[in-house]
C-alpha positions in Angstrom: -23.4 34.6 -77.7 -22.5 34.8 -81.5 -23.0 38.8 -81.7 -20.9 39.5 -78.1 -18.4 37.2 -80.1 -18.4 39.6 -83.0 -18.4 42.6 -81.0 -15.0 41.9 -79.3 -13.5 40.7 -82.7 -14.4 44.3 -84.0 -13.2 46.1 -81.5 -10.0 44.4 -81.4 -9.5 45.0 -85.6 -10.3 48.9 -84.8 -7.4 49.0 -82.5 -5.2 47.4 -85.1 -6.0 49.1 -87.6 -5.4 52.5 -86.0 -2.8 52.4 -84.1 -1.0 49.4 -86.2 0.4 47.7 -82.8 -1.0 45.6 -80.4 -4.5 47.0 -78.7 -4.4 48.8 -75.5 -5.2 45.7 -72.9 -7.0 48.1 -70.3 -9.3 49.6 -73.5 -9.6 45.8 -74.3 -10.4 45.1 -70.4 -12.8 47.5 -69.9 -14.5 46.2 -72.5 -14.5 42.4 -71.2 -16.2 43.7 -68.1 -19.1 44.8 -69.6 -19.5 41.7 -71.8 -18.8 39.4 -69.1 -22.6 40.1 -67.3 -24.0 39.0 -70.7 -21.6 36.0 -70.9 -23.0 35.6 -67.5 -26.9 35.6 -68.3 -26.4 33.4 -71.1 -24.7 30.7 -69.6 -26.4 27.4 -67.7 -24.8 25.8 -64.8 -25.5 22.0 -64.0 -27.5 23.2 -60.6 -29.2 25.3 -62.7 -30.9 22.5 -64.9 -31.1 20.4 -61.3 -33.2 23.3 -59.8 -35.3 23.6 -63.0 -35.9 19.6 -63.0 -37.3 20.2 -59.4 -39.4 22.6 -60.2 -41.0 20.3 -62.9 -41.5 17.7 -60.6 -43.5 20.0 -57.6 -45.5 21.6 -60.6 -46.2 18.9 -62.3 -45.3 15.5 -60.5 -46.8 12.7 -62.8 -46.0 13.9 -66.5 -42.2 14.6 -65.2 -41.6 10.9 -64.4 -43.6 9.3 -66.9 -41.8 11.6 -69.8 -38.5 11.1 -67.9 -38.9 7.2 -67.7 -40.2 7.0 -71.1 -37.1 9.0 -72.5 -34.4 7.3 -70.2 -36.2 3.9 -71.7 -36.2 4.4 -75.6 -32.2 5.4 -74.8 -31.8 2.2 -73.5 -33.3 -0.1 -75.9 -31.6 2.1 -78.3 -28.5 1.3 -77.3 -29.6 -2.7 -76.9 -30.8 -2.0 -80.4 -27.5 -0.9 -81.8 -25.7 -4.0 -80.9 -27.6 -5.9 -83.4 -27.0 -5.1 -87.8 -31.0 -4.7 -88.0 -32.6 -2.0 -89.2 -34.0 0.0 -85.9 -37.2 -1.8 -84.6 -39.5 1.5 -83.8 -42.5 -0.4 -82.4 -39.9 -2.1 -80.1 -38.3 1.1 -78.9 -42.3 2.5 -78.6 -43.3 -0.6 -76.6 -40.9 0.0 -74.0 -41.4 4.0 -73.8 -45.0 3.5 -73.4 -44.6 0.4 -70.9 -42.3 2.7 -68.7 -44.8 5.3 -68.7 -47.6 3.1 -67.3 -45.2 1.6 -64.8 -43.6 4.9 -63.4 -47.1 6.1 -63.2 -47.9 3.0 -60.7 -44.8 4.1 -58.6 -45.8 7.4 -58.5 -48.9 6.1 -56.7 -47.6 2.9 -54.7 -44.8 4.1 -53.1 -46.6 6.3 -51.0 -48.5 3.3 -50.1 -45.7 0.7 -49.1 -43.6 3.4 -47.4 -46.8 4.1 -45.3 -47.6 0.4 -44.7 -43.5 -0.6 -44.5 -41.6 0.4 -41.5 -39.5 -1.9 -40.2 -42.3 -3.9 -38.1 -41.9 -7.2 -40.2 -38.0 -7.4 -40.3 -37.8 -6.0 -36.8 -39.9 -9.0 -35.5 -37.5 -11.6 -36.6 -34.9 -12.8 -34.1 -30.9 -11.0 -34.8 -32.5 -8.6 -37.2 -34.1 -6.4 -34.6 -31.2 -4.6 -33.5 -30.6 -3.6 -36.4 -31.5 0.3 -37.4 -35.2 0.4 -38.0 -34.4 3.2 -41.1 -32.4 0.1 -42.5 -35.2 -2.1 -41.4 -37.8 0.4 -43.3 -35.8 0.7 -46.3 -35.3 -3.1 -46.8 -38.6 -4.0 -46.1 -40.4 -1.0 -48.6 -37.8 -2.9 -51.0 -38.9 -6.4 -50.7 -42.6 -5.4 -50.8 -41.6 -4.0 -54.6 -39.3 -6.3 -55.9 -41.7 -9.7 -54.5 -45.0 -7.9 -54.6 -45.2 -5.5 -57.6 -42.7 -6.9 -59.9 -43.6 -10.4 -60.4 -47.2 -9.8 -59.9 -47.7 -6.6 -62.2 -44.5 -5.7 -63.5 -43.8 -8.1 -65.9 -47.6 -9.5 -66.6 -47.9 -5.9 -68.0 -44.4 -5.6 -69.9 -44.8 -8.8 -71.5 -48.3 -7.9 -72.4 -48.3 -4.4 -73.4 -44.9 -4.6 -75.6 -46.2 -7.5 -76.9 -49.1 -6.0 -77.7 -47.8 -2.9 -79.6 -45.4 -5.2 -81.4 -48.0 -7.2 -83.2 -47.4 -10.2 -81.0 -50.3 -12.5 -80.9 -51.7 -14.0 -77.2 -49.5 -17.4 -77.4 -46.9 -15.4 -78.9 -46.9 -13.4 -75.4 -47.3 -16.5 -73.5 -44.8 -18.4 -74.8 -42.1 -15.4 -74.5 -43.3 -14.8 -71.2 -42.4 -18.7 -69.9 -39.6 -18.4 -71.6 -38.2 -15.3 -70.0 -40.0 -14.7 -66.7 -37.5 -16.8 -64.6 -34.4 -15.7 -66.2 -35.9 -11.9 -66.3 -37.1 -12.0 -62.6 -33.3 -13.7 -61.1 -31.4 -10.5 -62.6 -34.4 -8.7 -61.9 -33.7 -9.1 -57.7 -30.0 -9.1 -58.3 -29.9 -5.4 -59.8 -32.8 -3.8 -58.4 -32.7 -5.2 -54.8 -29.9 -2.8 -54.4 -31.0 0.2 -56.0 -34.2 0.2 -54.3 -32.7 -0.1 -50.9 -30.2 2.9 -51.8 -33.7 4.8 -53.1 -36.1 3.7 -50.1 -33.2 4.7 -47.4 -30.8 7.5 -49.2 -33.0 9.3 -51.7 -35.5 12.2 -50.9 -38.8 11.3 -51.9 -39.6 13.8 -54.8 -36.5 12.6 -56.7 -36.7 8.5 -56.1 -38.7 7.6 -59.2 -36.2 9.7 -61.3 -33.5 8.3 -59.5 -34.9 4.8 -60.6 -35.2 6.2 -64.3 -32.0 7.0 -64.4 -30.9 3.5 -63.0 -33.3 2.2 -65.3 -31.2 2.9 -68.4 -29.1 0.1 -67.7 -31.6 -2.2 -66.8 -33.5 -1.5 -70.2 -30.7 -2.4 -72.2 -30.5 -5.7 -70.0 -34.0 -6.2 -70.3 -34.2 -5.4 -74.3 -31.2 -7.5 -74.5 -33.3 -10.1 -73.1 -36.6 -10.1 -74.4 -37.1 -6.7 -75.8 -37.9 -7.8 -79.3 -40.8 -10.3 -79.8 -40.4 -10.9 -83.6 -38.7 -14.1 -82.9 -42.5 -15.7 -81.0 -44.2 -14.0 -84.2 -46.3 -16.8 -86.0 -45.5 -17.6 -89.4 -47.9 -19.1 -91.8 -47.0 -22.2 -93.9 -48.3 -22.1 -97.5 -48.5 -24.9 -100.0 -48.3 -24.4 -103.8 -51.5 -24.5 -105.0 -52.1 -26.3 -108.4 -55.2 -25.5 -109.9 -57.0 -28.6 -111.6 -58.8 -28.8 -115.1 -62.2 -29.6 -113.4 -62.5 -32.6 -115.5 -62.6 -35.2 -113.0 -63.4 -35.3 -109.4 -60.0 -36.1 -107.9 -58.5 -33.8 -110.0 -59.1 -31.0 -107.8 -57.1 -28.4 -105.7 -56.0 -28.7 -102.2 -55.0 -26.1 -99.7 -52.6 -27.7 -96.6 -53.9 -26.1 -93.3 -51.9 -23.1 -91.7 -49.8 -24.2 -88.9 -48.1 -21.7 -86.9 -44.3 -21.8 -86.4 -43.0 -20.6 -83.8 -39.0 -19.3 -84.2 -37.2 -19.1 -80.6 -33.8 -17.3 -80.7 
């Protein structure tokens, strides 16, 4: 781009310089439209990256959704991150890149599965909600089987685990930021996603859903960092005592160390 941008600028000087008036616009013309194919080639339209994104996904499915959740994830606990005056937490931000990973690996492989299993034979069986369109029926039902099965029951046993995990957080550490956030987590949890999964089970072609939900999921990482995305606050501190060393002269003249407690600092 730089040397076609050079090229014209020359050309224009030589036709000032030799004829000291203003260049010939059909010379200068002419010239455009053999620069404009190499304008052309170098440029990248939107449908272009689209189409490129596409192919990713049909060559190589898995990696393209993990590396797109992973990377729509550390952008959202960044921006969580940034309302805070802390210095930026890189185990935090690494905690949730590697937790979307593993989770848009287990959509990759259960959606297949509920879509197959889900069809609007559940909801369709309940009185005043059979007449409704069984594709509406299907998409609700594929949606409830995430957001009641997989969620509660894998979802956030892993997040809280895993993040927890890579952030140094000890096992009561975990537990005790996991009953402390589960509830609130899991209410917003059915109020954004329910949704967005319907609009992905019943409007979004199947190659692009998980993506779709990555995309979607940059919001809902910064709710969910916002929430409970940094575990330093259920990290254990130890309590030390001064310790006073004695002169070993007499027997109760000796040194004492008061046991460790943990503390355990809630926000």
């Amino acid at each position: 781009m730089s040397h076609i941008i050079r090229y014209l600028a020359s050309f224009l000087l030589l036709q000032q310089a030799s004829s000291l008036s203003l260049p010939d616009v059909t010379a200068v013309t002419s010239q455009l439209s053999h620069i404009s194919p190499h304008l052309a080639a170098h440029s990248f339209a939107p449908s272009d990256l689209l189409d490129g994104y596409k192919e990713l996904l049909n060559s190589n499915p898995l990696p393209t959704k993990m590396l797109t959740g992973a990377t729509l994830a550390v952008c959202g606990d960044a921006i969580a991150q940034s309302k805070d005056d802390n210095e930026y937490d890189k185990p935090r931000a690494a905690s949730f890149a590697a937790f979307d990973m593993v989770y848009r690996a287990v959509q990759h492989f259960s959606f297949p599965i509920i879509v197959a299993a889900c069809h609007g034979q559940y909801l369709g069986a309940i009185p005043l909600v059979g007449d409704i369109d069984v594709s509406q029926l299907s998409a609700m039902e594929q949606t409830l089987a995430s957001q009641l099965g997989i969620v509660p029951f894998f979802y956030y046993p892993v997040f809280f685990s895993l993040t927890g995990a890579i952030q140094g957080l000890s096992v009561s550490g975990a537990m005790d930021r996991a009953k402390e956030n589960f509830v609130p987590l899991m209410k917003r949890n059915l109020l954004f996603w329910i949704p967005v999964q319907f609009i992905q089970f019943g409007y979004i072609q199947e190659d692009l859903q998980i993506p779709f939900l990555s995309m979607c999921g940059l919001a809902w990482t910064f709710i969910l960092s916002v929430a409970a995305g940094s575990a330093k606050s259920y990290t254990p501190e130890e309590e030390t005592e001064i310790i006073t060393p004695g002169d070993g002269t007499s027997k109760d003249d000796t040194s004492t160390v008061a046991p460790v407690t943990p503390i355990v600092q809630r926000s």
